[in-house]
NUBANU-149454 format. One record per atom (N, C-alpha, C): x, y, z; residue in three letters. Coordinates in pm, whole numbers, padded with zeros to 5 digits, always signed. Layout:
BEGIN
XYZALA ...
This chain:
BEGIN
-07041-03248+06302UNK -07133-03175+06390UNK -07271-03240+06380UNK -07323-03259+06492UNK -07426-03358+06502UNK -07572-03214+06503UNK -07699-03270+06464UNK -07772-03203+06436UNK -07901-03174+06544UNK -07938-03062+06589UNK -07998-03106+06693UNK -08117-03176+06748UNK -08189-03223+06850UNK -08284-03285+06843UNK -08416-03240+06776UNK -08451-03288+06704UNK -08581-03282+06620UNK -08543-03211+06512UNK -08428-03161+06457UNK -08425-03090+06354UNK -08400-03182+06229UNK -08367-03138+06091UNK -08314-03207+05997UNK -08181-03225+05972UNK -08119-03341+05858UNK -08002-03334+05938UNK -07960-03200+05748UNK -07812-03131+05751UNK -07814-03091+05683UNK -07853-03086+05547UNK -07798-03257+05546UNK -07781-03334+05378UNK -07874-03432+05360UNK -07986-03443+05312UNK -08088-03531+05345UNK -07982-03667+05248UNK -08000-03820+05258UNK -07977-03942+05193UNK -08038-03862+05017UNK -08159-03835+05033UNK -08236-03828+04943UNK -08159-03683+04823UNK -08122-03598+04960UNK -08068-03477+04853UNK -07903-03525+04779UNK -07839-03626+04843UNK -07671-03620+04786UNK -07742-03715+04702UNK -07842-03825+04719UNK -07902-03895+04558UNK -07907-03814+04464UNK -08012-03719+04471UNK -08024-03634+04425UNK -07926-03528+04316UNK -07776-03529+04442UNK -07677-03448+04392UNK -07610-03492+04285UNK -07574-03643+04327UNK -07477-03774+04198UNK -07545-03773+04102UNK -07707-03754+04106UNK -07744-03794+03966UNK -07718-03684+03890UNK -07787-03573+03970UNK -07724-03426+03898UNK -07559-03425+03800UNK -07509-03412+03907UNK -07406-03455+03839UNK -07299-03574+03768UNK -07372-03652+03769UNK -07378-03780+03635UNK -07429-03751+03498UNK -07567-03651+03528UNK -07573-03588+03380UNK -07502-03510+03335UNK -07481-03421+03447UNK -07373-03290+03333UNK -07257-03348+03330UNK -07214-03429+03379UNK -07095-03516+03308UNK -07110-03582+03226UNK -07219-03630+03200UNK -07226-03719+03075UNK -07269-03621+02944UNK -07332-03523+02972UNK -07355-03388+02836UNK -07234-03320+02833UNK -07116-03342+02924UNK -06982-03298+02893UNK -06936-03369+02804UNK -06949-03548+02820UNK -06833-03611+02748UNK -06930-03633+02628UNK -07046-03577+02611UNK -07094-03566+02462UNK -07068-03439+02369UNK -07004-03357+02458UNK -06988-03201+02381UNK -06824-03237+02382UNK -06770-03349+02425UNK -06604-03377+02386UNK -06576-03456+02296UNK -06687-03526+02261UNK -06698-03588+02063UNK -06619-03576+01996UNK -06473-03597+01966UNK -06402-03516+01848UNK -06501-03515+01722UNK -06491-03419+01632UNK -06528-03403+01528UNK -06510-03513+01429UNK -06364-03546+01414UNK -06268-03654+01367UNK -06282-03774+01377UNK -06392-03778+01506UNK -06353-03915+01584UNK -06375-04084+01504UNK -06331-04163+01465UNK -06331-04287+01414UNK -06490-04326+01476UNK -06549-04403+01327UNK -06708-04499+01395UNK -06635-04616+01463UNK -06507-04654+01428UNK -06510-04778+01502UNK -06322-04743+01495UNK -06287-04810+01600UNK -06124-04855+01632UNK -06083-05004+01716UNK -05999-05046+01602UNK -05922-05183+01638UNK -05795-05134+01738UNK -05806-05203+01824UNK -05729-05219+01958UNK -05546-05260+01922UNK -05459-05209+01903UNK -05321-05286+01898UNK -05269-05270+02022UNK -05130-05419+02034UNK -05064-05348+02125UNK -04967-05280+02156UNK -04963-05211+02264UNK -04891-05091+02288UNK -04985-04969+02306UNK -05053-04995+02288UNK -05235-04844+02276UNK -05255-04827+02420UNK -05302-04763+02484UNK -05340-04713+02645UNK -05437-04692+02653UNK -05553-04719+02773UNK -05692-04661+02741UNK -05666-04551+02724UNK -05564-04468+02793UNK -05574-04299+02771UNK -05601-04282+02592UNK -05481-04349+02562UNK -05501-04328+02424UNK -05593-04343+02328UNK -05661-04483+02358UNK -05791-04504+02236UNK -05883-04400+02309UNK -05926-04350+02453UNK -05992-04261+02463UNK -05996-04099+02394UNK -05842-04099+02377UNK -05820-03999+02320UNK -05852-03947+02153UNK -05928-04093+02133UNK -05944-04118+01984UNK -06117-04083+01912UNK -06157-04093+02042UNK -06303-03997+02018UNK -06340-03903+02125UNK -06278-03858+02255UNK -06292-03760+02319UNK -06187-03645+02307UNK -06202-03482+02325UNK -06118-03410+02352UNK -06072-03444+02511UNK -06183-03490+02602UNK -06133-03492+02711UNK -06148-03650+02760UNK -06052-03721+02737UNK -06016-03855+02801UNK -06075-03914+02894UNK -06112-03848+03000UNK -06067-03918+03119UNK -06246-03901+03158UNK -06329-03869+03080UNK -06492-03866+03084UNK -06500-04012+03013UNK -06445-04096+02973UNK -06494-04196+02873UNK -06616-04244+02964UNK -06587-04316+03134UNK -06671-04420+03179UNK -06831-04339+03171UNK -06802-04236+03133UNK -06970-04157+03128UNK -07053-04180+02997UNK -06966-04275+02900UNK -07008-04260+02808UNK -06971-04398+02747UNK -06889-04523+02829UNK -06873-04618+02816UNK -07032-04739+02807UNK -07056-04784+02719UNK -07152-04871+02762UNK -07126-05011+02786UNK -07122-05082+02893UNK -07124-05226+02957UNK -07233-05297+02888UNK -07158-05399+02793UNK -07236-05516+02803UNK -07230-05644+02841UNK -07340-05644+02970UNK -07317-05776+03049UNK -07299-05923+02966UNK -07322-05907+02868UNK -07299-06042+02808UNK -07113-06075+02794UNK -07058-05929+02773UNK -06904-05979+02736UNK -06832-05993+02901UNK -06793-06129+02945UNK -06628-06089+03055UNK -06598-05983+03031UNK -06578-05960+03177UNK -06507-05872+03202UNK -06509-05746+03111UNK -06636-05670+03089UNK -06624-05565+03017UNK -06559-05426+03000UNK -06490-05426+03140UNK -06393-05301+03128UNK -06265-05346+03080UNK -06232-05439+03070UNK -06145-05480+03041UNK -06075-05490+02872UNK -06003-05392+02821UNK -05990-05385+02681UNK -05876-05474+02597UNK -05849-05528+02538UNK -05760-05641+02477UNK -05731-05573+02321UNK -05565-05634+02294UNK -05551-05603+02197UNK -05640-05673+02065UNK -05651-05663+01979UNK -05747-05702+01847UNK -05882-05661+01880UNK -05932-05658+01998UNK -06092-05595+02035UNK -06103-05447+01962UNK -06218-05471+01927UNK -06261-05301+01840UNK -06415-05251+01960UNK -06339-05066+01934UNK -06423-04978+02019UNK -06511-04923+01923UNK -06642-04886+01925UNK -06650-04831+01855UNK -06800-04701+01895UNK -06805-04629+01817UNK -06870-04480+01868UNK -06994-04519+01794UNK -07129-04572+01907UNK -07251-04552+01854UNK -07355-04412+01889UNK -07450-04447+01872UNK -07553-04367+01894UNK -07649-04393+01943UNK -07684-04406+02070UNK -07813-04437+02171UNK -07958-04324+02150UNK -08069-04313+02132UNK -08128-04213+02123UNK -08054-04061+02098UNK -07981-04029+02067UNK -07924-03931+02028UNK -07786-03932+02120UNK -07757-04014+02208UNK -07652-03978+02284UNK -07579-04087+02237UNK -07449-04003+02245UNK -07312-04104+02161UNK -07286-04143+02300UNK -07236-04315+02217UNK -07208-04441+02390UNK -07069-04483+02296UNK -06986-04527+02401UNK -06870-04642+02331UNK -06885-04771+02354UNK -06874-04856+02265UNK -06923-04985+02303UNK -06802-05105+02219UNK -06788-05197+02337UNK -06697-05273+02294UNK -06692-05379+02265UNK -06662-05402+02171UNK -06676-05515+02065UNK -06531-05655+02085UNK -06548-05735+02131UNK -06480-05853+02159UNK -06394-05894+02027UNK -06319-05922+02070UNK -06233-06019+01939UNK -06264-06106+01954UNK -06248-06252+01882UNK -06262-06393+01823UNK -06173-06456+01928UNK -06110-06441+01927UNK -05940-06487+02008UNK -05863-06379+02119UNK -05897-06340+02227UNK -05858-06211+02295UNK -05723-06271+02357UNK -05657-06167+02354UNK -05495-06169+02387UNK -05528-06193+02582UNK -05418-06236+02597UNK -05433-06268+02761UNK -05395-06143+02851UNK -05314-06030+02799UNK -05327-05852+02863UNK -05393-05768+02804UNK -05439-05730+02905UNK -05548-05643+02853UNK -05436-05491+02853UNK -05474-05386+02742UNK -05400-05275+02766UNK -05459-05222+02929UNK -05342-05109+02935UNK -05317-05036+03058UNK -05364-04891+02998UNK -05391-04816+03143UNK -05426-04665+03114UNK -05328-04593+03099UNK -05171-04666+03116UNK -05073-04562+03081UNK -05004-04671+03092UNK -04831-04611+03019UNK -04753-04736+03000UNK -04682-04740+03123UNK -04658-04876+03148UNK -04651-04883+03317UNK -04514-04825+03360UNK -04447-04853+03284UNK -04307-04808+03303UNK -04271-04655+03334UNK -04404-04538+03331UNK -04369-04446+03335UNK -04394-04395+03524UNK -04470-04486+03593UNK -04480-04443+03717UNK -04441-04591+03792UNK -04365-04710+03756UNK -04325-04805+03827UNK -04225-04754+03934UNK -04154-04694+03908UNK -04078-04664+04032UNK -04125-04572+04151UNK -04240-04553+04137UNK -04272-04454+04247UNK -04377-04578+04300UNK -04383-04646+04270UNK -04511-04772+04328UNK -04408-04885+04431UNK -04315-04878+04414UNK -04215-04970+04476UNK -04161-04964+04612UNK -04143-04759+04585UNK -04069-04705+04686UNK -04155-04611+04798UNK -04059-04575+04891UNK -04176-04475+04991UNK -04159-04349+04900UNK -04277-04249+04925UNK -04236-04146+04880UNK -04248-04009+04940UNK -04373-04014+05020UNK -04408-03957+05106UNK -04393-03931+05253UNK -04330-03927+05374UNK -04331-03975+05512UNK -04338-03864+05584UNK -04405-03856+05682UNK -04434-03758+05815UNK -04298-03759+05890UNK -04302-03634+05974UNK -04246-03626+06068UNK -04257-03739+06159UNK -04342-03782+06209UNK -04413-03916+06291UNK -04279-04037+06240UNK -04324-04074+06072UNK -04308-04154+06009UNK -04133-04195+06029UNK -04034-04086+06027UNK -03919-04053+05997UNK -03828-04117+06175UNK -03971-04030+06289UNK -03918-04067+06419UNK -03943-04197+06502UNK -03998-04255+06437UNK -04064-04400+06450UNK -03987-04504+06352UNK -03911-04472+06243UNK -03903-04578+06178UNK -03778-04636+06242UNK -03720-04794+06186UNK -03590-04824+06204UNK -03461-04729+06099UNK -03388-04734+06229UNK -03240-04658+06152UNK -03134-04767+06107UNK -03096-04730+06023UNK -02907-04769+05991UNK -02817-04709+06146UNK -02782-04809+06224UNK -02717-04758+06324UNK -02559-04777+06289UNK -02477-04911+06220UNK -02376-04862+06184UNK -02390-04995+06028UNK -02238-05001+05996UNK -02227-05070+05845UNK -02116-05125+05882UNK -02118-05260+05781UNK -02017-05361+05798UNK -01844-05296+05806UNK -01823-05333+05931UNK -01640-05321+05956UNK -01661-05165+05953UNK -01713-05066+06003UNK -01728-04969+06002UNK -01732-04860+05903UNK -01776-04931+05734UNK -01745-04813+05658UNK -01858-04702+05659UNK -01808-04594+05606UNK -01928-04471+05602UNK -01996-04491+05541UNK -01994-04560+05415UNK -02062-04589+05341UNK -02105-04726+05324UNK -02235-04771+05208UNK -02252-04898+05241UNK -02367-04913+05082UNK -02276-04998+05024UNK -02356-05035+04854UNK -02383-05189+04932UNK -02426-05199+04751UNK -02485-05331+04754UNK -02407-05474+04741UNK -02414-05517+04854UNK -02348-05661+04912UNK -02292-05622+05022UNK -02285-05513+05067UNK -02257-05479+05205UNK -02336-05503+05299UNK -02322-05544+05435UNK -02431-05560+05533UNK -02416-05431+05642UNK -02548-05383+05712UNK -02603-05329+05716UNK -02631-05375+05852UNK -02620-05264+06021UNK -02670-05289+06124UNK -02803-05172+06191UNK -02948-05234+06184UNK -03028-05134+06169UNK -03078-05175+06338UNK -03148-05075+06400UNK -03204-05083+06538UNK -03359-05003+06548UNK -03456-05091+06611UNK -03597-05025+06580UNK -03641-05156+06579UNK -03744-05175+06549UNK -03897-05234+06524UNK -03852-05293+06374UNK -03784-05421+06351UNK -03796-05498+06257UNK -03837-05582+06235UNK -03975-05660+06143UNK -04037-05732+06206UNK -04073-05820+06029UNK -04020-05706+05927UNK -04057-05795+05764UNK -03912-05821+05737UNK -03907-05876+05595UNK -03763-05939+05611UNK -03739-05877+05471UNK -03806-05800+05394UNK -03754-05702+05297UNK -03778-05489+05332UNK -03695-05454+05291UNK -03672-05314+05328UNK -03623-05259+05251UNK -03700-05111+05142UNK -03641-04988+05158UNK -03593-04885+05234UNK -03477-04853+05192UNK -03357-04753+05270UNK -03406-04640+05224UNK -03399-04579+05282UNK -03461-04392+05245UNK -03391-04311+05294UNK -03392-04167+05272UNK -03318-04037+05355UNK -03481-03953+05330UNK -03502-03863+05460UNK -03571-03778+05416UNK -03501-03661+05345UNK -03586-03641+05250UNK -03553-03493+05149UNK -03579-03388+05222UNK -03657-03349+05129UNK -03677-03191+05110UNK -03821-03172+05211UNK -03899-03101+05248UNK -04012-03047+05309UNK -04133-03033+05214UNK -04229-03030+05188UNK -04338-03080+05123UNK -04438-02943+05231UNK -04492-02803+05202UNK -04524-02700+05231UNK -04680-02680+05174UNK -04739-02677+05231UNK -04830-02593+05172UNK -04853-02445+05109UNK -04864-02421+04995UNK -04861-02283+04926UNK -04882-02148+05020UNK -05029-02215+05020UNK -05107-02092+05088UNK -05130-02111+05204UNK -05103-02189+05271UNK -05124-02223+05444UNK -05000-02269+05510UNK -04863-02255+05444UNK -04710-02312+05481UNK -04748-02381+05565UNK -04840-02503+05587UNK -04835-02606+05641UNK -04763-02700+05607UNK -04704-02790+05693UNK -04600-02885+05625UNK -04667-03028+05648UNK -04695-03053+05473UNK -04793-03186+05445UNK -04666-03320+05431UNK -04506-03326+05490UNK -04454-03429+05484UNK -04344-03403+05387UNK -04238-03519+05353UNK -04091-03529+05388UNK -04086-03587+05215UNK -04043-03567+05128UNK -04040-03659+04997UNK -03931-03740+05046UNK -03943-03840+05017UNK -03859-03991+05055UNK -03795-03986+04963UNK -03634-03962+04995UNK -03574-04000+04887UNK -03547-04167+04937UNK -03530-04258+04814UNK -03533-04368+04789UNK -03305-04425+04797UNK -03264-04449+04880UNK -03134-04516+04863UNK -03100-04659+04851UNK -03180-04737+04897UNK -03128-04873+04859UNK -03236-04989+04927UNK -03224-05100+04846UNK -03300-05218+04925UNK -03221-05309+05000UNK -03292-05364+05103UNK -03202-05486+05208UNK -03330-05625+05199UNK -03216-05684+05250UNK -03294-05816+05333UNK -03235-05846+05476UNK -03336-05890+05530UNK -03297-05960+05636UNK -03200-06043+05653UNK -03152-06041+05748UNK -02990-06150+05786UNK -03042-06235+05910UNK -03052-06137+06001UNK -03092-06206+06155UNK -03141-06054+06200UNK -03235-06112+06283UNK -03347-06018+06381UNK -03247-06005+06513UNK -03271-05871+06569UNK -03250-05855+06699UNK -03177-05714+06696UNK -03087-05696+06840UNK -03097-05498+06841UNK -02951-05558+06866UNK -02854-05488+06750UNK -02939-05433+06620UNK -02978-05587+06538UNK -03040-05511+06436UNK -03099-05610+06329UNK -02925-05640+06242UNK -02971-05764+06167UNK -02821-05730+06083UNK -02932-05772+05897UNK -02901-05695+05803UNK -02929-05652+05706UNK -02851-05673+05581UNK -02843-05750+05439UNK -02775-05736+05380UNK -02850-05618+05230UNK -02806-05519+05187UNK -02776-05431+05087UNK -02800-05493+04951UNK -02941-05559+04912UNK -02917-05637+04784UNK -02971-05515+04616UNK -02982-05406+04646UNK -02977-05360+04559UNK -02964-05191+04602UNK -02856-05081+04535UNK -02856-04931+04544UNK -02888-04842+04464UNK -02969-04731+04465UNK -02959-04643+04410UNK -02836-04513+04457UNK -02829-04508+04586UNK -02707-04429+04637UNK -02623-04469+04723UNK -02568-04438+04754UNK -02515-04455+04880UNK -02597-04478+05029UNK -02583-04591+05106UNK -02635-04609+05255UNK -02573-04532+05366UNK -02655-04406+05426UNK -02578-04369+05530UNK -02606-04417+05660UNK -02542-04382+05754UNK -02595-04403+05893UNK -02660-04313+05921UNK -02816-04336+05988UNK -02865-04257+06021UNK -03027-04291+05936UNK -02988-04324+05769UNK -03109-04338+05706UNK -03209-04453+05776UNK -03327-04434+05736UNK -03448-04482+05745UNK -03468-04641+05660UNK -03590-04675+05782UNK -03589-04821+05700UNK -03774-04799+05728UNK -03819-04862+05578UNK -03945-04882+05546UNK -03970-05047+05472UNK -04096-05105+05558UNK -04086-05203+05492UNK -04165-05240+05350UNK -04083-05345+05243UNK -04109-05294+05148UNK -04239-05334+05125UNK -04359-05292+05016UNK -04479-05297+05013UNK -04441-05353+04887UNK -04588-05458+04850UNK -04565-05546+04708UNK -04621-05388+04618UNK -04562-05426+04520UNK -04598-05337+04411UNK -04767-05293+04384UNK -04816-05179+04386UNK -04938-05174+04360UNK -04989-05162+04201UNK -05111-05224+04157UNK -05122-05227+04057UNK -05107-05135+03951UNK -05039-05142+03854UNK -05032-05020+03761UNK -05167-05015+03657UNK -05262-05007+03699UNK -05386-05026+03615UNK -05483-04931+03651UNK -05480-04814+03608UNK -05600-04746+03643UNK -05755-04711+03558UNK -05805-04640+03623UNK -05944-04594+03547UNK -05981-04448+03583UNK -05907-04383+03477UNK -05902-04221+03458UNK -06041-04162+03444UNK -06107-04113+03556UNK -06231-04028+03559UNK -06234-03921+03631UNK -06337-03823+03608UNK -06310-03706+03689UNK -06338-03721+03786UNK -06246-03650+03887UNK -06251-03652+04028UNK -06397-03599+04107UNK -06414-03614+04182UNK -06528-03589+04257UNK -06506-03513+04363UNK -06386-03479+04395UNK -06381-03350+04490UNK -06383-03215+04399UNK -06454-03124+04458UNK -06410-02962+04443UNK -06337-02909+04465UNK -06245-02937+04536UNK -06173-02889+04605UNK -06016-02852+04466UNK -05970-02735+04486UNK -05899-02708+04407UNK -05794-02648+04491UNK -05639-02720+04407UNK -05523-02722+04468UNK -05382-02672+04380UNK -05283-02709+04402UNK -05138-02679+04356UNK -05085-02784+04340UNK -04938-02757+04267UNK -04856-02793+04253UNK -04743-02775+04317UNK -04699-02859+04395UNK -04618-02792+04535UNK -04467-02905+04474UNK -04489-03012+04381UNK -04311-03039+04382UNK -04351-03106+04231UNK -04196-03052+04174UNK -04196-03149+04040UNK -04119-03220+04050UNK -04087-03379+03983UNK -04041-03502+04066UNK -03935-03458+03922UNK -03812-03495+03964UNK -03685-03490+03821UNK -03701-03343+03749UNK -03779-03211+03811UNK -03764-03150+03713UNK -03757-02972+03876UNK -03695-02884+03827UNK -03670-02807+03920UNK -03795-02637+03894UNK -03830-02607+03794UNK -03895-02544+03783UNK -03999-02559+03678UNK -04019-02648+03589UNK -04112-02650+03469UNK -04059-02810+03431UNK -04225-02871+03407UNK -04218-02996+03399UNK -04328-03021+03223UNK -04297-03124+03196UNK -04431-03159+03077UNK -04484-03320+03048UNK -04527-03301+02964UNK -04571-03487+02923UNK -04497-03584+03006UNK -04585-03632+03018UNK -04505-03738+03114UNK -04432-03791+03267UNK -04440-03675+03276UNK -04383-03617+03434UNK -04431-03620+03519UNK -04361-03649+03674UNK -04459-03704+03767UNK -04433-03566+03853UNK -04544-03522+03921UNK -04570-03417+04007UNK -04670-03471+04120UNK -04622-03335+04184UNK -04642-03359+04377UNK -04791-03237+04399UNK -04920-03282+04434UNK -05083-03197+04473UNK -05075-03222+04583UNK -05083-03071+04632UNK -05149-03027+04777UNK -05265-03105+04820UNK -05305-03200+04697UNK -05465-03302+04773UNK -05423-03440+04762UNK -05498-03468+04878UNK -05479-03626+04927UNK -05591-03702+04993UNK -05603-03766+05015UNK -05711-03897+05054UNK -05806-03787+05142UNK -05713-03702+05255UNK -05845-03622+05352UNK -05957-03549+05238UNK -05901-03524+05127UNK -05975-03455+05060UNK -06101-03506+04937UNK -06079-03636+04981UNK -06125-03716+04879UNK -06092-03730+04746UNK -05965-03735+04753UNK -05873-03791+04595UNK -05845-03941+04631UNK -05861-03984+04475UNK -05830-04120+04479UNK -05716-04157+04332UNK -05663-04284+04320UNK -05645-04341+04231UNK -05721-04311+04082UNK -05641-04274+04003UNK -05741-04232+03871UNK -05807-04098+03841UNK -05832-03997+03948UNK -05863-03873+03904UNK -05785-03769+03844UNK -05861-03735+03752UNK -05757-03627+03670UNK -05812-03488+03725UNK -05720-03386+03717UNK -05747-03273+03727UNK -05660-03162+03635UNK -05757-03080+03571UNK -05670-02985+03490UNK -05567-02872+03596UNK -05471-02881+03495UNK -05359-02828+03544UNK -05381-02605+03481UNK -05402-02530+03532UNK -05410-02371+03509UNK -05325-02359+03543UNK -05248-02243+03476UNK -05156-02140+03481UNK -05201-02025+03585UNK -05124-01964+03667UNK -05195-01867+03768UNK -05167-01739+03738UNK -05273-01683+03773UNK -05279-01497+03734UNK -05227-01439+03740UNK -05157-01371+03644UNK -05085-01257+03630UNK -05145-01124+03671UNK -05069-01026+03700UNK -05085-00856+03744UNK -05009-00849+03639UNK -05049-00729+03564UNK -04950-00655+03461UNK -05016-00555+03479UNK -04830-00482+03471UNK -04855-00290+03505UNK -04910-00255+03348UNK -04974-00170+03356UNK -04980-00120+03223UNK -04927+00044+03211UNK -04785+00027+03140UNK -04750+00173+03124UNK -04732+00247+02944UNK -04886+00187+02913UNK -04912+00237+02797UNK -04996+00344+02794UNK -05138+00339+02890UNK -05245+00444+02878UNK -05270+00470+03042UNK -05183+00627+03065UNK -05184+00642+03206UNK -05381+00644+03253UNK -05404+00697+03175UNK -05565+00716+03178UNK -05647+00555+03245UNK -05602+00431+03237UNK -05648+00343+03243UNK -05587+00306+03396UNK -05665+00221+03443UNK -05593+00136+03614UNK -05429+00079+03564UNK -05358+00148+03665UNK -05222+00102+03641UNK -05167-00047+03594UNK -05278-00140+03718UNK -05252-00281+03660UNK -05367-00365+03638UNK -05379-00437+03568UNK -05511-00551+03549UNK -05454-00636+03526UNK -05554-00767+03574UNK -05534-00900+03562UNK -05519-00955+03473UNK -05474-01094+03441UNK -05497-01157+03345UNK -05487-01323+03408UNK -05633-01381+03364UNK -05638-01495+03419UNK -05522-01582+03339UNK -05536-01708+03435UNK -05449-01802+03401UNK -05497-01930+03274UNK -05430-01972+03181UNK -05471-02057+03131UNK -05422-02256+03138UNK -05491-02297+03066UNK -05531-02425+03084UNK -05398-02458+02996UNK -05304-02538+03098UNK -05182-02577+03028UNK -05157-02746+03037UNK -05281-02813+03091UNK -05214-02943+03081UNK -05335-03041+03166UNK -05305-03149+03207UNK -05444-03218+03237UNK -05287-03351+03319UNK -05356-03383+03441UNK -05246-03466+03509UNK -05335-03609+03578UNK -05334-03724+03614UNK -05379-03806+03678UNK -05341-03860+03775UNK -05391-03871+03890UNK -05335-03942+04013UNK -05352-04043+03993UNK -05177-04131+04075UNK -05161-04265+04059UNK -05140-04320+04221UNK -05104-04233+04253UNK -05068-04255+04454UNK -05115-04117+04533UNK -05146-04166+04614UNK -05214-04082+04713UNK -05204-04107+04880UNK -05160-04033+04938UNK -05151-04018+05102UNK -05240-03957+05157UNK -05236-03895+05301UNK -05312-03847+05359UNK -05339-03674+05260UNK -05222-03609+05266UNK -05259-03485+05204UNK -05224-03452+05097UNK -05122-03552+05048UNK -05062-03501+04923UNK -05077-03613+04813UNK -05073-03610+04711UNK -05046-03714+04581UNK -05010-03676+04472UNK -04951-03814+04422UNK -04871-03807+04308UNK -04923-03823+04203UNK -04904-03738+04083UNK -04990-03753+03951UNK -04908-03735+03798UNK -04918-03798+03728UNK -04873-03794+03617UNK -04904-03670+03526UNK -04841-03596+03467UNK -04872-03556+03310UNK -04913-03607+03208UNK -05083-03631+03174UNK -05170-03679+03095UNK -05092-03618+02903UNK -05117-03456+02965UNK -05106-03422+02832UNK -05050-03276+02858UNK -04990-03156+02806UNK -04957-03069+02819UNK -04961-02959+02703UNK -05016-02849+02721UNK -05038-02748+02611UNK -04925-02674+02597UNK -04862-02637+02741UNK -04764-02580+02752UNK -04678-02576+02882UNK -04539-02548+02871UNK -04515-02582+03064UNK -04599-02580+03132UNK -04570-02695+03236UNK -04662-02718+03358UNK -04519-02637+03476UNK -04571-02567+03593UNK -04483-02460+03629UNK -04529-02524+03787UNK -04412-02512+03845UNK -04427-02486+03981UNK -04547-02413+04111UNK -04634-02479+04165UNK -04742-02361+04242UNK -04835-02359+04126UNK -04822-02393+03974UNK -04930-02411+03941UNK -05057-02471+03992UNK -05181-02398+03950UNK -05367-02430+03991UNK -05390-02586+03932UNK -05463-02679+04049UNK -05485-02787+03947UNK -05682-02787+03977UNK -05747-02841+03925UNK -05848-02764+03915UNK -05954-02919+03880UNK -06059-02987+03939UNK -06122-03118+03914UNK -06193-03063+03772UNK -06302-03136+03712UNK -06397-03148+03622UNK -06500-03094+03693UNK -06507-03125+03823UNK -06650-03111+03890UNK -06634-03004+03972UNK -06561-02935+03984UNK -06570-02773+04041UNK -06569-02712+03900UNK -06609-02724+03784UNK -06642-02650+03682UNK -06778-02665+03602UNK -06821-02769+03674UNK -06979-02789+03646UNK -07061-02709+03687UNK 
């Protein structure tokens, strides 16, 4: 909405300056009140360690480190952490900084923010697709010598818009809903098999070089995307905006450590790669049929059961890992930024 002539516009340049710095401090007096008590003056780097993890080695809350990271331009590549390199917890005018200390000889990988192997397969495959997405793509129109089915070394006759010469096979799943607005934010992709190209034309002809299920007629063809990097940088999100838990990936009602789950927020909302958001438990009503004298039922808020990070993200929805978990992470569970609690 445009503002009218001669007026101001809502958000002055000067006031959202204003706003980031605001909140750059109280994020940074957060990740100084997350100090472990415990916390090591200094830590040597091995491998196999995660930034999650050495972060986890002087913060209660992880994913504040870059607020409290200090860059020094003299070292390459300073975000960059290597095994034998030591972190270690100083003291700037009273404010604790982490500062990283180079090894003699630095290993040629640098650790990862999580071990990659725990979200590689969702980086490979589609996971997400629209209605749009599903009626637009190329189909499996039939399979070699007519079987119903079709594994790997079988060829494959697809019709549509083929134009790359590698392809994931998909079925759409299940429906992807919005909680509280049963809007439907898209299709979870189930993932059935990879092809290659044979020869172009209608139909296409396709050979089946690797399955997870069975190829039907009818499924979907997506072309395949190179792997996106498994390397992130876990900080708090910068939207307010607070959402759900609308699918657990391998798990049907209660998920934990490690586990990949499906947020009602996505790119429109300004989620990105790397934001964590705490995961709440949602409010209970309980009758109370102990003291008729008292309100039949009262609330009881929800608590803080877990902390998750986005690794992929679409238009409305994204996918996020289980950082850490206090206790089941539940279905329709609240997920909740850093910065709607400031």
């Amino acid at each position: 909405m445009q503002a009218a002539a001669g007026s101001q516009p809502l958000i002055s340049p000067q006031g959202t300056l204003a706003a980031s710095k605001q909140r750059k401090v109280a994020l940074r007096k957060l990740a100084a009140k997350s100090i472990l008590t415990n916390a090591p003056n200094e830590y040597t780097v091995v491998k196999g360690d995660t930034l999650w993890d050495i972060s986890g080695r002087f913060l209660s809350r992880p994913w504040l480190w870059p607020e409290i990271w200090q860059v020094n331009p003299q070292i390459e590549n300073p975000h960059l952490i290597y095994p034998g390199d030591r972190v270690a917890l100083v003291y700037v005018e009273g404010s604790p900084r982490l500062q990283l200390i180079r090894a003699a000889s630095k290993s040629t990988t640098p650790v990862g923010t999580i071990p990659a192997e725990l979200i590689e397969q969702f980086l490979v495959k589609p996971l997400i697709v629209t209605k749009g997405d599903v009626n637009n793509a190329p189909y499996v129109a039939a399979t070699e010598q007519g079987h119903l089915i079709a594994t790997s070394g079988v060829h494959i006759y697809a019709r549509g818009d083929i134009a790359g010469s590698r392809y994931s096979i998909y079925r759409p799943g299940k429906s992807l809903l919005d909680p509280d607005t049963e809007e439907l934010l898209g299709y979870e992709a189930i993932h059935v098999s990879n092809a290659s190209l044979v020869s172009a034309g209608d139909p296409s002809k396709l050979i089946i070089t690797s399955s997870s299920r069975e190829t039907l007629k009818g499924d979907r063809l997506m072309a395949a995307d190179a792997p996106a990097p498994a390397t992130y940088q876990p900080r708090a999100a910068t939207t307010t905006e607070s959402g759900r838990i609308i699918s657990l990936v391998d798990a049907v009602a209660r998920a934990g450590q490690n586990q990949v789950v499906v947020l009602n927020l996505g790119e429109t909302d300004g989620v990105q790669n790397g934001d964590t958001f705490s995961v709440v438990t949602n409010d209970r009503l309980i009758r109370d049929d102990i003291d008729q004298s008292r309100s039949e039922f009262f609330t009881v808020e929800g608590d803080e059961s877990g902390i998750v990070m986005v690794f992929k993200t679409f238009d409305h929805v994204s996918y996020a890992l289980i950082m850490s978990s206090t206790r089941e992470v539940r279905l329709f569970d609240k997920v909740m930024s850093t910065a709607s609690q400031l």
